[in-house]
C-alpha positions as CSV (number, residue, x, y, z in Angstrom):
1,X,-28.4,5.3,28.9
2,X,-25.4,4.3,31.1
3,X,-23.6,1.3,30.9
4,X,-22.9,-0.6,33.5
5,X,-20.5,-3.6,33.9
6,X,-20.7,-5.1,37.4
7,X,-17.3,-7.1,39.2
8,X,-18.5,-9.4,41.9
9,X,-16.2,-12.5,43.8
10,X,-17.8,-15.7,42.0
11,X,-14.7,-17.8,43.1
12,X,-16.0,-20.6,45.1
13,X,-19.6,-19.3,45.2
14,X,-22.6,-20.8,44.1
15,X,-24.7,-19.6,41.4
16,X,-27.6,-18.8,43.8
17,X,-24.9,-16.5,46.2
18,X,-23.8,-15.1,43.0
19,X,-27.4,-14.1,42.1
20,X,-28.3,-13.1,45.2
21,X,-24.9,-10.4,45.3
22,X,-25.3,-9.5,41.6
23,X,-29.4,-8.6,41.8
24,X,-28.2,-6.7,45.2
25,X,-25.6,-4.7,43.3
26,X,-28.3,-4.0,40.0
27,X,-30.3,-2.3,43.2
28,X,-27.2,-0.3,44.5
29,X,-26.5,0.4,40.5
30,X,-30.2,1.5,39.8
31,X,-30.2,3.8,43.0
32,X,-27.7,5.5,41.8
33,X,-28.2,6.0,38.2
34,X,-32.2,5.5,38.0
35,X,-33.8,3.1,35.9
36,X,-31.9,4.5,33.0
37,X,-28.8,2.1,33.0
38,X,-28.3,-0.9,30.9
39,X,-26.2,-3.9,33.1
40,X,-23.6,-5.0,30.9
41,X,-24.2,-9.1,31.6
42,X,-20.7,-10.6,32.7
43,X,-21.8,-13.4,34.5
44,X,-21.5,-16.0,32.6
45,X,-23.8,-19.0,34.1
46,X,-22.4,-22.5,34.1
47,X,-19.2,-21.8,32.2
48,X,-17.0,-22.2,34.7
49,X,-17.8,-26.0,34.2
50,X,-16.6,-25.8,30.6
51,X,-14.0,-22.5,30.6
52,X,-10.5,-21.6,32.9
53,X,-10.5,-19.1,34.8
54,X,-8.5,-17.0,32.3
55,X,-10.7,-17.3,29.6
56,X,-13.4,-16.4,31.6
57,X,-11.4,-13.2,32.6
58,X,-10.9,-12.8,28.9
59,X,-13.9,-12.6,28.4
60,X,-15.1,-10.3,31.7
61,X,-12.6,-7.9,30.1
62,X,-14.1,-7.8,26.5
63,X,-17.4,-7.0,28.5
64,X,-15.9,-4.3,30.7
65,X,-14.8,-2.6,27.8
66,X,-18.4,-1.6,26.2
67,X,-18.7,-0.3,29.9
68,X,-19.4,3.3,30.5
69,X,-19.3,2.9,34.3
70,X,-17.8,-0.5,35.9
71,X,-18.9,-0.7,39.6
72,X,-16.9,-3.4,42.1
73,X,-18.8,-5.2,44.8
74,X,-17.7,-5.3,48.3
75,X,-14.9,-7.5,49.1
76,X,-13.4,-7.2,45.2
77,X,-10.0,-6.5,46.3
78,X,-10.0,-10.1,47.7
79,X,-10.3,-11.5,44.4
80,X,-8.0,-11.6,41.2
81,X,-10.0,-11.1,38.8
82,X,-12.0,-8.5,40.3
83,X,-8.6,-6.8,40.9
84,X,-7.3,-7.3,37.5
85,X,-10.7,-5.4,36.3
86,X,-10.3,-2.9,38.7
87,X,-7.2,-2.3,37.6
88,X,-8.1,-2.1,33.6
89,X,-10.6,-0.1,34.1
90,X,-8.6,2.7,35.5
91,X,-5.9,2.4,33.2
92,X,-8.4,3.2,30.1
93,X,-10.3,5.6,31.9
94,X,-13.7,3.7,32.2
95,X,-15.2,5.2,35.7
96,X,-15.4,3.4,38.8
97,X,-17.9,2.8,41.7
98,X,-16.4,0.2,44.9
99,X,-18.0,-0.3,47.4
């Protein structure tokens, strides 16, 4: 079973446009890899309300790194935390999918 942690803008989105992109990238994901893949959750609903940003990233990265596989949604590199992921992953070699 693969692994896979998915990177998606949330920034100024709401939780129904970050649904709507995230169950669009599981698709793209499950293309891919077949039904075989297990989607490392890192959306975590409602806690922007209660968390910064930075702890939020904290916590992103602590999911990325049971990862076998991170994938990065279209328009990632807009986004800091998408491109501080990006970047983490490549540094300790976890495989990555952008689109």
């Amino acid at each position: 079973m693969t692994k896979v942690f998915i990177s998606q803008p949330m920034a100024g989105l709401t939780d129904d446009e970050i649904v709507k992109e995230r169950t669009r990238a599981i698709r793209k994901v499950k293309e891919k890899y077949g039904d075989d893949v297990r989607i490392v959750d890192s959306y975590f609903k409602d806690s922007y309300l209660h968390e910064t940003p930075c702890t939020l990233l904290g916590l992103s990265i602590q999911k990325l790194g049971t990862a076998d596989v991170a994938y990065f949604v279209k328009n990632w590199n807009k986004f800091r935390g998408c491109k501080l992921e990006n970047q983490i992953a490549k540094v300790y070699s976890i495989p990555v999918i952008e689109e």
